[in-house]
MOPAC internal coordinates of N, CA, C and O (Angstrom, degrees):
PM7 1SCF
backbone

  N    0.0000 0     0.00 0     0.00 0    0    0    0
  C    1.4294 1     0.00 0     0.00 0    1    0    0
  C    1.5337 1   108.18 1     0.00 0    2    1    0
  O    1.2310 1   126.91 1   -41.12 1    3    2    1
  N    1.4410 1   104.32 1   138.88 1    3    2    1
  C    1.8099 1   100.27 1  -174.62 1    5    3    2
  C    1.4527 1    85.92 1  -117.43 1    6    5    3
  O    1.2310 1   135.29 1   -41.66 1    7    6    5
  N    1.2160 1    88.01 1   138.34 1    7    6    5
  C    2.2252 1   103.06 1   154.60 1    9    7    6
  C    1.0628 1   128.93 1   -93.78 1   10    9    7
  O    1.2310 1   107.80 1   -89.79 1   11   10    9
  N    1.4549 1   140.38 1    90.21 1   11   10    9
  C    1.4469 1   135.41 1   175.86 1   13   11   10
  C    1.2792 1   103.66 1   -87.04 1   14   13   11
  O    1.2310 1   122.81 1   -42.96 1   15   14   13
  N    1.7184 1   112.22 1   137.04 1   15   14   13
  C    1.1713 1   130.75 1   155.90 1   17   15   14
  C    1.1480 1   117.91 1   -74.08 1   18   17   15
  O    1.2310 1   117.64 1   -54.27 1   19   18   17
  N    1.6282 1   122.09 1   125.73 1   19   18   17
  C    1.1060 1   148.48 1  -170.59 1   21   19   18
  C    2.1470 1   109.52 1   -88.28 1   22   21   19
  O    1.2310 1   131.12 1   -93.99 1   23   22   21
  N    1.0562 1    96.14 1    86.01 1   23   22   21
  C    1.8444 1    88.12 1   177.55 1   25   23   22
  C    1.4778 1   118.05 1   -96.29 1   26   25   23
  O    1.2310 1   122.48 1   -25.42 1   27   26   25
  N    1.3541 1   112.86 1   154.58 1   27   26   25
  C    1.7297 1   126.03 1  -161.06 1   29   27   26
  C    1.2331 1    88.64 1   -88.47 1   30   29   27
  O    1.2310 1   119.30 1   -33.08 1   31   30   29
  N    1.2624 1   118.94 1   146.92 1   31   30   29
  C    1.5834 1   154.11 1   161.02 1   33   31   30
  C    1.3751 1   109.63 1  -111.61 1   34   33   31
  O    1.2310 1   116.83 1   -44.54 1   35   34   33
  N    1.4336 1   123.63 1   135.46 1   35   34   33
  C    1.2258 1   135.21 1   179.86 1   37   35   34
  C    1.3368 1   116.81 1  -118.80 1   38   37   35
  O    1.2310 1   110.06 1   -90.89 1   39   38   37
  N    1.6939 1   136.27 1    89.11 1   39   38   37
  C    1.2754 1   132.64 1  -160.31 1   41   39   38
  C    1.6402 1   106.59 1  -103.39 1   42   41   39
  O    1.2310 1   115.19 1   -49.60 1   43   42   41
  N    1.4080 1   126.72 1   130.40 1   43   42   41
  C    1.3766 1   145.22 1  -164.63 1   45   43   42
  C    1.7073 1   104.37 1  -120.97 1   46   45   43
  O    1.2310 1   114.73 1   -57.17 1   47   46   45
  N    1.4206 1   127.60 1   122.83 1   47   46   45
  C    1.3168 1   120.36 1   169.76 1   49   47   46
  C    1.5711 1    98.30 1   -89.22 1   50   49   47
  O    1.2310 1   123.40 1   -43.25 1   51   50   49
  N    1.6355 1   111.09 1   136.75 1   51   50   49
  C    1.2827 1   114.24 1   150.94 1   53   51   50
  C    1.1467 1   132.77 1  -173.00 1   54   53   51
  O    1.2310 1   115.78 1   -44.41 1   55   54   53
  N    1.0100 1   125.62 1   135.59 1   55   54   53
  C    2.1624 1   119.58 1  -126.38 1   57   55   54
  C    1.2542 1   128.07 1    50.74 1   58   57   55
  O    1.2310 1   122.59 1  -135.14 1   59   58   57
  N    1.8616 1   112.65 1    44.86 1   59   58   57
  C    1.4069 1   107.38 1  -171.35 1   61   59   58
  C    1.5308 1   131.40 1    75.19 1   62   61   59
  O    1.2310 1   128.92 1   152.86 1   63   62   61
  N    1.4968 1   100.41 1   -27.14 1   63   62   61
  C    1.6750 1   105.44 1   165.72 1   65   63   62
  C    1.0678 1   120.38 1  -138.47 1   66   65   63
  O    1.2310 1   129.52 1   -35.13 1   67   66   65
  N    1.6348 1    99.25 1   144.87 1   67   66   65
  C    1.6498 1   109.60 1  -167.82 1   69   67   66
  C    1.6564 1   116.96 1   -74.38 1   70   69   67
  O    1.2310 1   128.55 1   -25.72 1   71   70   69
  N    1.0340 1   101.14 1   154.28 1   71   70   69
  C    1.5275 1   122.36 1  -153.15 1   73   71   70
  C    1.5996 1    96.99 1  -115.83 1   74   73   71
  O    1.2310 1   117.28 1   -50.45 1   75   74   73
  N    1.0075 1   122.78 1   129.55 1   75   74   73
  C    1.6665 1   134.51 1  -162.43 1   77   75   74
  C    1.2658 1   100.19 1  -113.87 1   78   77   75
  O    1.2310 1   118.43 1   -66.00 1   79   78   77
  N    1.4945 1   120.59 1   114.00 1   79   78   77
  C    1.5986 1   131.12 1   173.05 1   81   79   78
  C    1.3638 1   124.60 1  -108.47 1   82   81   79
  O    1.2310 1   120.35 1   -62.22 1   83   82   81
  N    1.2554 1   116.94 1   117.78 1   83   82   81
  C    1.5269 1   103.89 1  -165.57 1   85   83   82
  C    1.5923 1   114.30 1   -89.24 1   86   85   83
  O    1.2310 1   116.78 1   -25.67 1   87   86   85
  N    1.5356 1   123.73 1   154.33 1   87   86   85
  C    1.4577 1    93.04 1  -146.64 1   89   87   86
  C    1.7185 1    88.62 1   -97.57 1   90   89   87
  O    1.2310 1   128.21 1   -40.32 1   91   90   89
  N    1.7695 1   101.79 1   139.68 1   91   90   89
  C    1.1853 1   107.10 1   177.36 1   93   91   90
  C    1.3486 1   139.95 1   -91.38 1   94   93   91
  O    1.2310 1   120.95 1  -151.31 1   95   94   93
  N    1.2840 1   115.79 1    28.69 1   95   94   93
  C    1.5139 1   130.29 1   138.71 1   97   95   94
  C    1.3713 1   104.36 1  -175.16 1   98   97   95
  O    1.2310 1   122.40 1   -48.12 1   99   98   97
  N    1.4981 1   113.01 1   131.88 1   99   98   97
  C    1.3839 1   126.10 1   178.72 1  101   99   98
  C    1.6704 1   124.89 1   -54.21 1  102  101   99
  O    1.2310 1   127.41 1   166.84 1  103  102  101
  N    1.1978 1   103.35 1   -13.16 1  103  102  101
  C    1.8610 1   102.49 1   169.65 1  105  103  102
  C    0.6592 1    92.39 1   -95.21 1  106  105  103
  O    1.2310 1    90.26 1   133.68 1  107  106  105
  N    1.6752 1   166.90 1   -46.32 1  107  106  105
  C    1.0258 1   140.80 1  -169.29 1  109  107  106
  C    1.4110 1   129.42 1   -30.62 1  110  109  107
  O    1.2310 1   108.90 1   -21.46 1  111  110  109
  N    1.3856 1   138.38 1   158.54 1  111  110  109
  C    1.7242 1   128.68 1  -167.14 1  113  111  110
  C    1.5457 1    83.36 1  -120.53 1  114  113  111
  O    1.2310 1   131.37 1   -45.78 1  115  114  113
  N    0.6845 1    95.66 1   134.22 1  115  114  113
  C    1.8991 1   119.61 1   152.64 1  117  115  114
  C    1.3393 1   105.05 1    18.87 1  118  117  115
  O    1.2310 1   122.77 1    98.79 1  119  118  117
  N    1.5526 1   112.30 1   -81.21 1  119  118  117
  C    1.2122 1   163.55 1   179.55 1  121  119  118
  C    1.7693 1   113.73 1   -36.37 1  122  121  119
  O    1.2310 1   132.08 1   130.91 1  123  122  121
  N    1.4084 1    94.27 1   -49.09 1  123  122  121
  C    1.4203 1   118.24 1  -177.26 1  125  123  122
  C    1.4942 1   120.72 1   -72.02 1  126  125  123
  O    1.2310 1   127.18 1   126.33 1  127  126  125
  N    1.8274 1   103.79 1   -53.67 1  127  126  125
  C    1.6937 1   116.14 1   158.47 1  129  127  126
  C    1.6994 1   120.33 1   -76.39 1  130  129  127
  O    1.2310 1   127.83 1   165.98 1  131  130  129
  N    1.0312 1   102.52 1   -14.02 1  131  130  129
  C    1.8547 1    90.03 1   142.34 1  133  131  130
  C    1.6309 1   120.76 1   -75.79 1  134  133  131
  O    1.2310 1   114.95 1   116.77 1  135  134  133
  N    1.3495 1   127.18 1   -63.23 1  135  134  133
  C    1.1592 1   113.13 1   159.98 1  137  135  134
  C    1.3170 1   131.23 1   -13.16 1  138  137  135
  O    1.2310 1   127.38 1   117.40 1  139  138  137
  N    1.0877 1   103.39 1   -62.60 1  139  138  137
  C    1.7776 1   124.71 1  -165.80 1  141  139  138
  C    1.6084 1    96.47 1   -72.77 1  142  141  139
  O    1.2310 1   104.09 1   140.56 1  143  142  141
  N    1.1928 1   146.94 1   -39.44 1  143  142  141
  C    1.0836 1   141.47 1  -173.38 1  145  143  142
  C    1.8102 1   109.38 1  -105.57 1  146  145  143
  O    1.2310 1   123.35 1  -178.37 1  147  146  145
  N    1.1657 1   111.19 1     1.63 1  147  146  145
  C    1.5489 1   108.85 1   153.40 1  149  147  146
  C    1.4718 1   114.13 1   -94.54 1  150  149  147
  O    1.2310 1   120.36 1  -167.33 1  151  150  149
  N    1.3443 1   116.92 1    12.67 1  151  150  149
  C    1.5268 1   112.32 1   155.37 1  153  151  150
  C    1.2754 1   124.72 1   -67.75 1  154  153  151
  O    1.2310 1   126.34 1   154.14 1  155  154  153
  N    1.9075 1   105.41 1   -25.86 1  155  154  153
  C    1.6935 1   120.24 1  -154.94 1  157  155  154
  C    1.3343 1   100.14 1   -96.35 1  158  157  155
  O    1.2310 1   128.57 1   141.72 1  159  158  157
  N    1.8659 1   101.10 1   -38.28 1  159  158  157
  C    1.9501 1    92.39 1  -164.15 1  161  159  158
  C    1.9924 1    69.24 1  -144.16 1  162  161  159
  O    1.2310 1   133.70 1   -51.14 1  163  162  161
  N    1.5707 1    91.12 1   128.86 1  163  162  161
  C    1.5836 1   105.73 1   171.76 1  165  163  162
  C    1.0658 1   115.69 1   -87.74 1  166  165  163
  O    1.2310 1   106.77 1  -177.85 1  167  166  165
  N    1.2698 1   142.22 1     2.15 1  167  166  165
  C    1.0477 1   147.51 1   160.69 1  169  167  166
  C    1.3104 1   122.52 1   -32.84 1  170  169  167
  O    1.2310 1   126.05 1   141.02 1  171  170  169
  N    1.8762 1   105.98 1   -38.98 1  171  170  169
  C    1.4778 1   111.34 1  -150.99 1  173  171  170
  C    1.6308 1   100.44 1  -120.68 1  174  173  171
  O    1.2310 1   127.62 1  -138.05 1  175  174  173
  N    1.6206 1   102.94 1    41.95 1  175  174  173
  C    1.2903 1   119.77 1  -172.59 1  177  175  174
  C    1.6156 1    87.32 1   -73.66 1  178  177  175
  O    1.2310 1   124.53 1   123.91 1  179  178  177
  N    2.0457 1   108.91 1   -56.09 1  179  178  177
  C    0.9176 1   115.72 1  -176.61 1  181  179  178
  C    1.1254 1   127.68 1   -92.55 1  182  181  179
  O    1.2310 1   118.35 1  -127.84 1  183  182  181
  N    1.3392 1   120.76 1    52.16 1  183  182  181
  C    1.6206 1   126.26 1  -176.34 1  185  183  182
  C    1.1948 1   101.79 1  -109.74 1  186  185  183
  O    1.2310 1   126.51 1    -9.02 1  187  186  185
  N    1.4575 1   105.08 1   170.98 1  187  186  185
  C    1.6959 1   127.15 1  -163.11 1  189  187  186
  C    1.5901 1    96.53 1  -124.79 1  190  189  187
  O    1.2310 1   123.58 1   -15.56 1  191  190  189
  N    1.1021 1   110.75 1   164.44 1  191  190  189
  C    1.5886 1   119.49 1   173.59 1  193  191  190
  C    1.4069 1   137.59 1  -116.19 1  194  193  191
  O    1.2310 1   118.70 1   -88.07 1  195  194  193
  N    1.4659 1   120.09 1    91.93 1  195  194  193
  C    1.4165 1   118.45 1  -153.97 1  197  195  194
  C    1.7538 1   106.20 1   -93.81 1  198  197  195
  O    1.2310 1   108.44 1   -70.25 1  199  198  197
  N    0.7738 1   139.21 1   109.75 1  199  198  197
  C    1.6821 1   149.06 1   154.30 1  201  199  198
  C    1.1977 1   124.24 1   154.54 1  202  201  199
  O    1.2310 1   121.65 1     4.15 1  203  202  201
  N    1.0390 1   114.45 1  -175.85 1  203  202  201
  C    1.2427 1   127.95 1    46.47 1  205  203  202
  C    1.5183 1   122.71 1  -119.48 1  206  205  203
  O    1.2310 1   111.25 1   -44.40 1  207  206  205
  N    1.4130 1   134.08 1   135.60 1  207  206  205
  C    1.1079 1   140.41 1   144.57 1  209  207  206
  C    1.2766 1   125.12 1   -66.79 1  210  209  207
  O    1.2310 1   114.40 1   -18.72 1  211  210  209
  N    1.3639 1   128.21 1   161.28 1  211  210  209
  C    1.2042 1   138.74 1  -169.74 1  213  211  210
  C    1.3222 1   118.07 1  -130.75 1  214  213  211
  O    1.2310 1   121.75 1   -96.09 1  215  214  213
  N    1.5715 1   114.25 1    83.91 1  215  214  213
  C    1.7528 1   124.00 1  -154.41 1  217  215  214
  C    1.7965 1    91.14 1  -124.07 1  218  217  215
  O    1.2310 1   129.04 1   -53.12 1  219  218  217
  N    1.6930 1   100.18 1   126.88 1  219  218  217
  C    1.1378 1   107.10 1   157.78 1  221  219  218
  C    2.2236 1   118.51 1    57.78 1  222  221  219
  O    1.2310 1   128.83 1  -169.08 1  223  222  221
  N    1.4182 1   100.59 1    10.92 1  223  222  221
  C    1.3217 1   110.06 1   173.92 1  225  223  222
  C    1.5115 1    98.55 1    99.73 1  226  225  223
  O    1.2310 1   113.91 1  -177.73 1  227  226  225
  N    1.3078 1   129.12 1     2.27 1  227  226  225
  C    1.5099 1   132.95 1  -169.04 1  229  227  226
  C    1.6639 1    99.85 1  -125.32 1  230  229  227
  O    1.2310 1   127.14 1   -42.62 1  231  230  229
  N    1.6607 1   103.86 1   137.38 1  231  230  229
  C    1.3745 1   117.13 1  -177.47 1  233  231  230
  C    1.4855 1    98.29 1   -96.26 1  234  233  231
  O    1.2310 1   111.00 1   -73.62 1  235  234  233
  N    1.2844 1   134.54 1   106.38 1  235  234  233
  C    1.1599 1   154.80 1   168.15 1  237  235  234
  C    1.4172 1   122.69 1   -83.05 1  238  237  235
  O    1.2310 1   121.32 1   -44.42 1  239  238  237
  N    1.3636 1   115.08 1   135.58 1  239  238  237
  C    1.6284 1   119.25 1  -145.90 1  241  239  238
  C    1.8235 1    80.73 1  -139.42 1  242  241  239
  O    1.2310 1   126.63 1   -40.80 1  243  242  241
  N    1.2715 1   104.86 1   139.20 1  243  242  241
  C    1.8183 1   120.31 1   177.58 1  245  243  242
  C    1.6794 1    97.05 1  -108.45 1  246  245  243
  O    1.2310 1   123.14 1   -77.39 1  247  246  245
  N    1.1749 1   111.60 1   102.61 1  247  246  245
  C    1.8309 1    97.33 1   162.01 1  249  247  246
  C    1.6491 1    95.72 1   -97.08 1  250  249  247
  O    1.2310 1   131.44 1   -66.27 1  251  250  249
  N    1.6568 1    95.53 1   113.73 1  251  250  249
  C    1.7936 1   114.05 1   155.35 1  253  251  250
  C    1.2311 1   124.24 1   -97.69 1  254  253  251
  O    1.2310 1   130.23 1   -51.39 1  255  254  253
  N    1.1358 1    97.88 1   128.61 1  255  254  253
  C    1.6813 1   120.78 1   166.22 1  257  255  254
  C    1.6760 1   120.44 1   -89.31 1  258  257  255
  O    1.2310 1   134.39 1   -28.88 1  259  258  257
  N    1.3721 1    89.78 1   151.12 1  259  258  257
  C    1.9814 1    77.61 1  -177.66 1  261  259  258
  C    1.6421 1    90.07 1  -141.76 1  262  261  259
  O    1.2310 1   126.54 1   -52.66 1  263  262  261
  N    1.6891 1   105.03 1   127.34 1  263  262  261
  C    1.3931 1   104.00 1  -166.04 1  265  263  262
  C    1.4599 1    94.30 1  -129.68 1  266  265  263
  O    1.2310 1   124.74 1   -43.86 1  267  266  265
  N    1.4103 1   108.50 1   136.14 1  267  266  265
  C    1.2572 1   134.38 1  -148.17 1  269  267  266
  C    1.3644 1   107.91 1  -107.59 1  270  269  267
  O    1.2310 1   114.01 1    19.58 1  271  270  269
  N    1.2131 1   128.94 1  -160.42 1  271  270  269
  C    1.7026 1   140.01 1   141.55 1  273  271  270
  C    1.2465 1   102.71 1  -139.51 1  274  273  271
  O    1.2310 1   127.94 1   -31.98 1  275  274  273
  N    1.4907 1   102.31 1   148.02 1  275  274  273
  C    1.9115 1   117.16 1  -165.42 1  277  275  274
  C    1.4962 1    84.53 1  -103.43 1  278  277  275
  O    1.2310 1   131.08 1   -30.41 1  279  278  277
  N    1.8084 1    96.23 1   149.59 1  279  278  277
  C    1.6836 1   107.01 1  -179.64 1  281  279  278
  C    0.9196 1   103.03 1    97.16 1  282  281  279
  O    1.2310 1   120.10 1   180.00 1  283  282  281

């Protein structure tokens, strides 16, 4: 029996293509590496958290944004 470790991927759309985040520390919750990466691109102040999927041995996480017009 083999054990593969399964590591989180963090995927961001922006300019039409997704943007690959590697996750920057494994205790972190979900919750936390959104935080931490709405320091870089504010965008994802207001993002939501979609997964996990299970691509290629990697648990892959969608942070969506939903951008509006005010008024």
């Amino acid at each position: 029996m083999e054990i593969i470790e399964i590591s989180r991927v963090f995927l961001h759309r922006a300019n039409g293509q997704d943007v690959r985040l590697t996750d920057p520390n494994p205790s972190f919750t979900t919750a936390e590496v959104l935080n931490f990466y709405a320091n870089h691109y504010p965008i994802l102040t207001t993002a939501k958290i979609r997964g996990p999927e299970i691509v290629d041995d990697e648990r892959v996480f969608h942070f969506e944004t939903t951008m509006g017009t005010k008024g």
